[in-house]
N, C-alpha and C positions, 0 to 999 in steps of 0.2 A: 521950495518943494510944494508938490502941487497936492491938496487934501484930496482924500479917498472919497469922499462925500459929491466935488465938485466933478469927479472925473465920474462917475458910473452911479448911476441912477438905483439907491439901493431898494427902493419900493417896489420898478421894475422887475430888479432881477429876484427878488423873493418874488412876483407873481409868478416869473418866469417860472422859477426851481417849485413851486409850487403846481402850475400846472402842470408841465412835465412828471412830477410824482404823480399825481392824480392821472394822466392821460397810460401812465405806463403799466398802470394799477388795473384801469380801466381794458385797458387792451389784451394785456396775460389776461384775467379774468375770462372775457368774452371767448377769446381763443380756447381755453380751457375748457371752456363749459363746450364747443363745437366738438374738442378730440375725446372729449369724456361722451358726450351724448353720441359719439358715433362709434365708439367702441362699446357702449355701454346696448347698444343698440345690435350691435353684431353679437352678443353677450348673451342677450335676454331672446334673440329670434332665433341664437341655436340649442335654446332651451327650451325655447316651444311658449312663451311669455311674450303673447303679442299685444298684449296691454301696457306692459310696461318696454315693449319693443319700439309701439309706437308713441311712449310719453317719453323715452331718449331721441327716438329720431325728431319728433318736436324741440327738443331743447338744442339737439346738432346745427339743425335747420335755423334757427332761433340768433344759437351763435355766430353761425356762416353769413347770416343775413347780417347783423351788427356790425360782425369784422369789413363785411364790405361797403357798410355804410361808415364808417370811421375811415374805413380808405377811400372813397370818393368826397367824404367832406373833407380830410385831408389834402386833398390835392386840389379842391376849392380855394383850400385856402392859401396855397402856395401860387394859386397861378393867379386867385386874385388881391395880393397882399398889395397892401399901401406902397406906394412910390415915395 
């Protein structure tokens, strides 16, 4: 029988499970703050609060930008992964 140690890399696969937690932490997070700042934004400008209208559309904007930079390093790094 073949040991569990020699067949799968266990340092690996905790960075693995590790980053994966963290990247999925990081992701809801960002996304979150883009649908709160955009609702929170539609919120405060039919209230007549353009101050804090436009310190939600900053955080919207903020989020949309981040999610789309995690999706194009994302796809950096799938199209340029090790052979």
């Amino acid at each position: 029988m073949i040991p569990f140690a020699s067949v799968v890399d266990v340092n690996q696969l905790l960075e693995a499970i590790i980053a994966s937690i963290v990247a999925a932490i990081t992701v809801t997070t960002v996304v979150c703050l883009a649908i709160w700042g955009a609702v929170k934004y539609t919120d405060f400008n039919q209230a007549g609060r353009g101050a804090a209208a436009a310190g939600a559309l900053t955080v919207s904007i903020f989020g949309l930008t981040v999610t789309f930079g995690i999706l194009a390093f994302t796809i950096y790094l799938m199209v340029n992964a090790p052979k």
